[in-house]
N, C-alpha and C positions, 0 to 999 in steps of 0.2 A: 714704737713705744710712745705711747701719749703722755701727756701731762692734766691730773684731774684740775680747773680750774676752784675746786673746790676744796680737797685736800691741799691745797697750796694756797688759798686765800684769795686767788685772783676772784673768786665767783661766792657770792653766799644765794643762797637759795631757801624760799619760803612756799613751800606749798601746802597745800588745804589738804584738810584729814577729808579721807572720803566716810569718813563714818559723821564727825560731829560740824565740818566744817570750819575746826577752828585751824590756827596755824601747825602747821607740824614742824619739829625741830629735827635738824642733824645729829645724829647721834657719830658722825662718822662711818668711816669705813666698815661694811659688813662685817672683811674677812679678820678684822682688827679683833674682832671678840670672839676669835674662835677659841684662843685660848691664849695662856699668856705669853707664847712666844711669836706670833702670826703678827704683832706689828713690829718686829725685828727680821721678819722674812721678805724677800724680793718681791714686790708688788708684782711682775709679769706673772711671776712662779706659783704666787697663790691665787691667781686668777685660771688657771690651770686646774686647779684643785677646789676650787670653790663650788662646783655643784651649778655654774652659769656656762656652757657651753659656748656661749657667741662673744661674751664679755672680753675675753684677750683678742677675738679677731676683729671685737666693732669698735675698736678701744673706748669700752666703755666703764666705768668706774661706780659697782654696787655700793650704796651707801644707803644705810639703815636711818629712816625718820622716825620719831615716833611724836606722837600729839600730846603734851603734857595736861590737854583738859580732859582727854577721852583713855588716854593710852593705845589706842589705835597703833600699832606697828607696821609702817612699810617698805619696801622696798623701793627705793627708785635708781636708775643709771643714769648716770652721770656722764656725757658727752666730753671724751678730753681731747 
């Protein structure tokens, strides 16, 4: 079990919209918005259930960006 260094604050992250270029922001944890009990469930357990097949075994940590100039929505995984 990994530790995401982003969900925990160790890591912030800026990455570029691949649509407009500009900066994209964290929106947090994908499985956080599935509804409104999923960020009171066990992060391994909804990684399981998340629709990401590799993500519990590359310990990797989906988190949803989106770009506040374009709305651009992405995916990115997060290394923990």
């Amino acid at each position: 079990m990994g530790i995401c260094p982003v969900c925990n604050g160790f890591m912030n992250v800026a990455l570029p919209c691949p649509n407009c270029s500009g900066s994209m922001e964290n929106s947090g944890r994908e499985a956080d918005l599935y509804d409104d009990y999923s960020p009171y469930m066990p992060i391994d357990q909804m990684k399981l259930e998340d629709g990401y097949p590799a993500d519990f075994l590359e310990e990797e940590c989906p988190h949803l960006f989106i770009c506040p100039r374009c709305g651009t929505s992405k995916i990115f995984f997060i290394k923990e």
